[in-house]
matplotlib code that plots the C-alpha trace (Angstrom):
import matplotlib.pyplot as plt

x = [45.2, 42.4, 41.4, 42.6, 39.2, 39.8, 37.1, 38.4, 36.6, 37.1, 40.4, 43.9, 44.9, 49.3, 51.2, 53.6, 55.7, 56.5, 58.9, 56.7, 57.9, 59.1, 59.3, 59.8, 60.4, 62.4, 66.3, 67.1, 65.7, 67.3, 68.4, 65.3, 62.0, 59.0, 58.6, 55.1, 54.8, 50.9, 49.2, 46.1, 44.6, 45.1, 44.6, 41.4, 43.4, 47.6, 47.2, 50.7, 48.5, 46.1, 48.9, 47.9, 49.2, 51.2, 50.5, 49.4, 53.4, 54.6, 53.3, 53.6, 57.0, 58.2, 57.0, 57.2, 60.2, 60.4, 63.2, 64.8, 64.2, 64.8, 65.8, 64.9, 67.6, 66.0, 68.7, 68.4, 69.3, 69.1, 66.5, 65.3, 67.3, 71.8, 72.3, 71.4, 72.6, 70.9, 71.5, 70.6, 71.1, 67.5, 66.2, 66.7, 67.4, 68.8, 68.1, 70.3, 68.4, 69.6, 70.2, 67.5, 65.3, 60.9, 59.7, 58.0, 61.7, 61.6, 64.2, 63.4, 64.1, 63.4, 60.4, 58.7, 59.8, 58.4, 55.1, 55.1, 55.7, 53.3, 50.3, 51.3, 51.1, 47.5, 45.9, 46.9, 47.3, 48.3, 51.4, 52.6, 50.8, 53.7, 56.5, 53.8, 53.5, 57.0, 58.1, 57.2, 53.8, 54.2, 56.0, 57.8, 59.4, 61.6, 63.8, 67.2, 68.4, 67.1, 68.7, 68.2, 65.6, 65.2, 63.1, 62.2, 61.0, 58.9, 61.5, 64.6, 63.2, 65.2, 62.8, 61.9, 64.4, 62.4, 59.4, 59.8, 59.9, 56.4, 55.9, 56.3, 57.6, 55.8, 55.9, 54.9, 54.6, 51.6, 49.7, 50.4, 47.2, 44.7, 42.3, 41.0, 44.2, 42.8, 39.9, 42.3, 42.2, 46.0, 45.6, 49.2, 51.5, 55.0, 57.4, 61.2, 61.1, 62.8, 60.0, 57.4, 53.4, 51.9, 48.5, 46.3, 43.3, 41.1, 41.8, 43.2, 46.5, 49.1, 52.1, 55.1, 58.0, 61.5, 63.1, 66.2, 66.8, 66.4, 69.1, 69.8, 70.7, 68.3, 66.4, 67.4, 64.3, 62.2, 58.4, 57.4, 53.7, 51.5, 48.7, 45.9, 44.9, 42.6, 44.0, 46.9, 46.4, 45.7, 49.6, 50.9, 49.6, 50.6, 54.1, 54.8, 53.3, 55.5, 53.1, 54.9, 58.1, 57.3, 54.9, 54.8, 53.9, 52.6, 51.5, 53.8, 52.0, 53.4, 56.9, 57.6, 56.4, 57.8, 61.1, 61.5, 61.4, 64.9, 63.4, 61.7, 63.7, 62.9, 63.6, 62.6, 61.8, 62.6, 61.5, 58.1, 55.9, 52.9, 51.4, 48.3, 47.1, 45.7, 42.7, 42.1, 38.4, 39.7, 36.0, 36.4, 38.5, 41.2, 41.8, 41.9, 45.2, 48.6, 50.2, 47.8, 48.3, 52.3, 51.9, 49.8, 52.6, 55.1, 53.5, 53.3, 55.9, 56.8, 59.3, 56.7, 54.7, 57.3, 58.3, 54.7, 52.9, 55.2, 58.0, 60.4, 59.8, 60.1, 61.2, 60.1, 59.1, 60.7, 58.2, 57.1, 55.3, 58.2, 60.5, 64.6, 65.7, 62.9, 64.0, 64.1, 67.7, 67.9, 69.5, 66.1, 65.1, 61.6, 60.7, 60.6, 63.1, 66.2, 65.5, 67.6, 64.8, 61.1, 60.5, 62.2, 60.0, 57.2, 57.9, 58.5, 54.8, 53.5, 55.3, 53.7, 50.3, 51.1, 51.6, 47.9, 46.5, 42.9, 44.7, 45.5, 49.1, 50.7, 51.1, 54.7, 53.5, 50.2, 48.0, 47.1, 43.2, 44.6, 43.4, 43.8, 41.2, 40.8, 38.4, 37.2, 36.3, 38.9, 40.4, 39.6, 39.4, 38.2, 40.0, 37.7, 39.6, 38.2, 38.9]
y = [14.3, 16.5, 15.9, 12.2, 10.7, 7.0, 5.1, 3.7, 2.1, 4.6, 4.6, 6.6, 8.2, 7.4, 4.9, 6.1, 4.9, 7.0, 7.6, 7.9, 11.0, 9.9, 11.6, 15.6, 17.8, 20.0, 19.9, 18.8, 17.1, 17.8, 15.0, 13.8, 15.2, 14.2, 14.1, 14.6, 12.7, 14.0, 10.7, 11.0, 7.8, 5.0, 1.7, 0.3, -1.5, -2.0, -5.5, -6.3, -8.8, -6.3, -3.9, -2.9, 0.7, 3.8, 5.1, 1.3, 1.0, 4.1, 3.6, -0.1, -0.2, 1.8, -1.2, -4.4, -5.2, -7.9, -10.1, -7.5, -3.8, -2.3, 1.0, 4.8, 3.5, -0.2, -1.5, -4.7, -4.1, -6.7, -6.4, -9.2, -11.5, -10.1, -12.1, -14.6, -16.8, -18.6, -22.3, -22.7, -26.5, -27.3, -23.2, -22.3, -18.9, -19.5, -16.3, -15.7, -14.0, -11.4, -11.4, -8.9, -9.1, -8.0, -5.3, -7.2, -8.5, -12.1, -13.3, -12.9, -16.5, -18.4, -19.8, -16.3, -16.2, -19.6, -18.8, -15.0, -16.3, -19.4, -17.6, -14.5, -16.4, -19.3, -16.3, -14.8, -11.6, -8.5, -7.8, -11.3, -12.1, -11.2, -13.4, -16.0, -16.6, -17.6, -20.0, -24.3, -25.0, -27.3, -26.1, -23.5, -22.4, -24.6, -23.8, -25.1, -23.7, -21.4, -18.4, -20.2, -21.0, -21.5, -20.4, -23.0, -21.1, -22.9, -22.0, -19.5, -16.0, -12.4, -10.5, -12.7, -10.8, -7.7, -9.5, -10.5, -6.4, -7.0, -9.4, -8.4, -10.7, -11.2, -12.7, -16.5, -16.6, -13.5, -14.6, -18.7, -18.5, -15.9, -17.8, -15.2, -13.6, -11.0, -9.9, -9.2, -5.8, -6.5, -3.2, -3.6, -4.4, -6.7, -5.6, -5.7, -2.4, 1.1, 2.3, 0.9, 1.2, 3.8, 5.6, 4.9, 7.0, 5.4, 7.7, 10.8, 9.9, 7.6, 7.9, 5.7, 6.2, 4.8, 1.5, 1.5, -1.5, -1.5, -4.0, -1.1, 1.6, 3.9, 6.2, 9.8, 11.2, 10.0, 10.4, 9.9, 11.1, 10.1, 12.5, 12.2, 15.0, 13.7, 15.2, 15.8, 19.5, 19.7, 17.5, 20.1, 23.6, 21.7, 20.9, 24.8, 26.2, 23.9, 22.1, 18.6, 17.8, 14.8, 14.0, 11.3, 13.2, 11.6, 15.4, 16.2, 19.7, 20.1, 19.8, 23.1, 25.2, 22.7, 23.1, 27.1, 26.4, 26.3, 24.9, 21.8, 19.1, 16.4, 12.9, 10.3, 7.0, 3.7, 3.2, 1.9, 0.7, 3.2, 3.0, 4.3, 2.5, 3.1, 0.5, 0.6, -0.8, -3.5, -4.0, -1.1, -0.4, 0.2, 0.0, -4.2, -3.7, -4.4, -2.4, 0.7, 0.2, 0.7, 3.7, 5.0, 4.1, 5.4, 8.9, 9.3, 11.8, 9.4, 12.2, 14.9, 13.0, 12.5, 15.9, 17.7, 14.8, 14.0, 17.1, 14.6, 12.3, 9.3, 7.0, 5.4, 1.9, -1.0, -2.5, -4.6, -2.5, -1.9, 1.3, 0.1, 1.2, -1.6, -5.2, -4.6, -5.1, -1.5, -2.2, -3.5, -0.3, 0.6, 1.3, 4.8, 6.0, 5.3, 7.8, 11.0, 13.2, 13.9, 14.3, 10.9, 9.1, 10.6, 9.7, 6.0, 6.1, 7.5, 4.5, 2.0, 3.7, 4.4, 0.3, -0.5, -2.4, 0.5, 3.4, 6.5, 7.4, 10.3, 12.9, 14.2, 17.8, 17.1, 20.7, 21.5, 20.1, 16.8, 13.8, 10.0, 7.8, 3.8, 2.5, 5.5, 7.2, 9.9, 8.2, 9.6, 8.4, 10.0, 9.6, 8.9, 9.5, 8.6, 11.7]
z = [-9.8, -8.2, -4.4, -3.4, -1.7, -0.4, 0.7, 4.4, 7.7, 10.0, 11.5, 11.7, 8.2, 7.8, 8.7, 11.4, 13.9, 16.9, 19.8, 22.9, 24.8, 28.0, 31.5, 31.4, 34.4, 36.6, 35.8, 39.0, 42.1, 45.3, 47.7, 50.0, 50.3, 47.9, 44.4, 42.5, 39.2, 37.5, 35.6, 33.5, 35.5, 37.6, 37.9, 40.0, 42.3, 43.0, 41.3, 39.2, 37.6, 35.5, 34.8, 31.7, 30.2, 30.7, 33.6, 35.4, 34.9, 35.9, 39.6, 39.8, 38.9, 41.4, 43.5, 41.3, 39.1, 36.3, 35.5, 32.8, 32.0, 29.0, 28.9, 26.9, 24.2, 23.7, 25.7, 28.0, 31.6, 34.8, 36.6, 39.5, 37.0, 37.6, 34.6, 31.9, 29.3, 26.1, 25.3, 21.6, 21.9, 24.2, 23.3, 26.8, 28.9, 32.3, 34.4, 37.8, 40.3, 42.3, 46.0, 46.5, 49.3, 49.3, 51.2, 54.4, 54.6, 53.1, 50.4, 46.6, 45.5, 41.8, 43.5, 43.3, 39.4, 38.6, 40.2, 38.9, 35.2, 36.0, 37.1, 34.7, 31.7, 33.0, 33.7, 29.8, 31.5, 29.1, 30.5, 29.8, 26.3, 23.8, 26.1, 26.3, 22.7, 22.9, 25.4, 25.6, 25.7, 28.7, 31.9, 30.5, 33.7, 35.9, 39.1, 39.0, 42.5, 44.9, 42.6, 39.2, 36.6, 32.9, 30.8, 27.5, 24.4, 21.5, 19.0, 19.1, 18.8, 19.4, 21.1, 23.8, 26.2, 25.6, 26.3, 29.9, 30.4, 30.9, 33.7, 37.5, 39.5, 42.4, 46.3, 46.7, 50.0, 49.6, 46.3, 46.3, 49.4, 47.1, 45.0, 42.5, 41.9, 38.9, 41.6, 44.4, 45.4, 46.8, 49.4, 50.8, 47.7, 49.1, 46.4, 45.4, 44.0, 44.7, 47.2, 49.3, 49.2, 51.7, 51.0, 47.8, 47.2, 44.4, 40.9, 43.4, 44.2, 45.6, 47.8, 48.7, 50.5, 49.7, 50.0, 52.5, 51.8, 47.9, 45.9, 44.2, 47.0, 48.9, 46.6, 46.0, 47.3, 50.0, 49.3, 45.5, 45.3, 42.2, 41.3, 38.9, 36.9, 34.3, 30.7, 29.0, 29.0, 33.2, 33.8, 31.0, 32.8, 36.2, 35.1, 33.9, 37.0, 39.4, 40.9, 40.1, 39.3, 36.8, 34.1, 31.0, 27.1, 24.4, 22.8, 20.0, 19.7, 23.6, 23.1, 20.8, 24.3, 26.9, 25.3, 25.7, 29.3, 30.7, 33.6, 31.8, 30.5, 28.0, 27.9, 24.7, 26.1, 24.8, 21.1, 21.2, 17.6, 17.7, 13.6, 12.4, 8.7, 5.7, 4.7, 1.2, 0.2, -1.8, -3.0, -5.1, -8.1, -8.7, -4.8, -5.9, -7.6, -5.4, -8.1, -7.3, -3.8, -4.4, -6.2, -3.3, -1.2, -2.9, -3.0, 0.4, 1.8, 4.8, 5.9, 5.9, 8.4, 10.7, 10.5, 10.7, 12.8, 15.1, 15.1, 14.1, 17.3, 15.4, 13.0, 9.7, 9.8, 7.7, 5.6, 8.5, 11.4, 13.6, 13.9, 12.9, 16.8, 18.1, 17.3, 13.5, 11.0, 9.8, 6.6, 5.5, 4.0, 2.8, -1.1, -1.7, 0.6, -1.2, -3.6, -4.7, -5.1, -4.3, -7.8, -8.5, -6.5, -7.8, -10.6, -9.8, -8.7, -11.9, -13.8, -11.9, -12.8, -15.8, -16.6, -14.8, -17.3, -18.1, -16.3, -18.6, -18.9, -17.8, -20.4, -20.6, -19.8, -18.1, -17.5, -14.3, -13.7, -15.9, -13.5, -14.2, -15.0, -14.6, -17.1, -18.0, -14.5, -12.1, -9.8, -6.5, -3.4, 0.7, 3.3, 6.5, 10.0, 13.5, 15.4]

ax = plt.figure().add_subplot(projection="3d")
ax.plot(x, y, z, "-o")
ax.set_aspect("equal")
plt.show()
């Protein structure tokens, strides 16, 4: 087949699922003094309301927690919430809440959870959309003691857990008195979190210092100092010259140099579903065909784009859009990759062609400029990619 040209709206070429690179920096930190962590942006105001992306959650969850972390395996860990159990018999999770206390002092109590998750979820914000979807329509949150509540879902669901990753929990006694709760520029943030809110200069930098009286134990360090640098390539040449300890990747190219550095070290972060797609025009032929489309699919080296894409920071999906490590049963294997041999899957692709009902048949020896043809014309096809 000559050149493959594919007629596409413009957007990413492969499907490909991703490990985001999580934090790198210095091999060790040493007890006390400050920490610099370099972020492309930040947000427009320390609202735990309009989190929304990396680097949003990097600096507010230093301050803000949510009822359950997961961690750079995919794990679920406790967060505000010690514990929880599930109830399959009224579809119900019934979170204990931690004897943690907020930073002006004041207990954290289920009354901060059901009004977090209350107003997280009227307001449709984005860190709250995916748990959302899942719970009871109608007061979905209740409080059952001062350290208790339950959660109702619409139906049993596994990734709900993983869900509530997203929503901070928040104090009452500070937002139940704010009436435009997305517009509030919330200039001294009250949080459970590992360190407390000092100085916040708009897209320059911000600066807290730690929590003595964290729930978890004092912090290791005692300033952690958040500075903006704008690009990728700016935290990169900042990290390698020592000018902060801390940075979040998402360059693949980055990582072959980053990892010479003895000095540098490398964490992956939880696995995330990042996927580019093809979109065949199905208004032109024989892009109309599923069978077409399968070949297609089939063809595609998915290894080779991990591999070269990538550097083999990532996973291939199941046939849903979801890598195995995030939420998926990875027995369910994708067609295509249970072959012994490039060549025999290749060849699987070619016998689905070759059976297209007006698509020429393979030759058994064809030359080397021999190029299939529906109805008479070469199939081609352009791939367009938004750069």
């Amino acid at each position: 087949m000559k050149k493959k040209r594919f007629l596409l709206p413009l957007c990413s070429v492969f499907l490909v699922l991703g490990l985001l690179l999580g934090s790198v920096g210095c091999t060790s930190t040493p007890a006390g003094g400050q920490a610099i962590f370099g972020l492309l942006d930040l947000m427009g105001s320390p609202n735990p309301f309009n989190t929304a992306g990396a680097d949003d959650t990097v600096v507010m969850s230093r301050i803000y927690e949510p009822l359950i972390i997961v961690d750079e395996a995919g794990g679920i860990l406790p967060g505000i919430a010690e514990s929880w159990t599930w109830s399959e018999a009224d579809l119900t999770w019934t979170f204990k809440i931690r004897n943690a206390k907020w930073s002006d002092g004041e207990t954290v109590n289920a009354d901060d959870v059901k009004f977090s998750l209350d107003k997280c979820w009227e307001l449709d914000t984005a860190s709250g959309a995916d748990a959302k979807s899942m719970v009871a329509a109608t007061d979905p949150v209740t409080v059952v003691d001062a350290r208790t509540v339950k959660i109702k879902l619409a139906q049993a669901i596994g990734t709900f857990l993983s869900n509530m990753n997203g929503p901070y929990i928040v104090p009452k006694h500070i937002w139940e008195d704010v009436d435009d709760i997305l517009a509030d520029a919330n200039a001294n943030p009250v949080g459970s979190g590992p360190f407390i809110w000092d100085t916040y200069v708009e897209q320059t930098y911000v600066l807290m210092t730690a929590n003595p009286n964290y729930w978890g134990g004092a912090p290791h360090i005692d300033e952690l100092l958040f500075k903006v640098y704008g690009t990728s390539e700016a935290i990169i040449l900042a990290l390698k010259a020592g000018e902060i300890d801390m940075c979040s990747v998402d360059q693949y190219t980055a990582v072959p140099q980053l990892l010479l550095n003895q000095k540098i070290k490398i964490v992956l972060d939880a696995p995330s579903n990042y996927w580019s797609f093809i979109y065949p025009n199905h208004r032109v032929e024989p892009n109309n065909l599923p069978a077409f489309r399968k070949a297609v699919d089939l063809a595609i080296d998915k290894d080779q784009i991990v591999t070269f894409a990538v550097f083999g920071y990532g996973s291939i999906p199941t046939q849903v859009p979801m890598v195995p490590e995030a939420m998926v049963n990875p027995d369910t294997a994708w067609p295509g990759l249970d072959y012994a041999t490039d060549a025999a899957r290749i060849a699987a692709a070619n016998d689905l062609l070759d059976a297209i009902p007006g698509m020429s048949v393979m030759p058994a020896e064809p030359g080397a400029d021999w190029v299939r043809k529906y109805d008479g014309t070469e199939v081609s096809f352009t791939l367009n990619h938004q750069s």
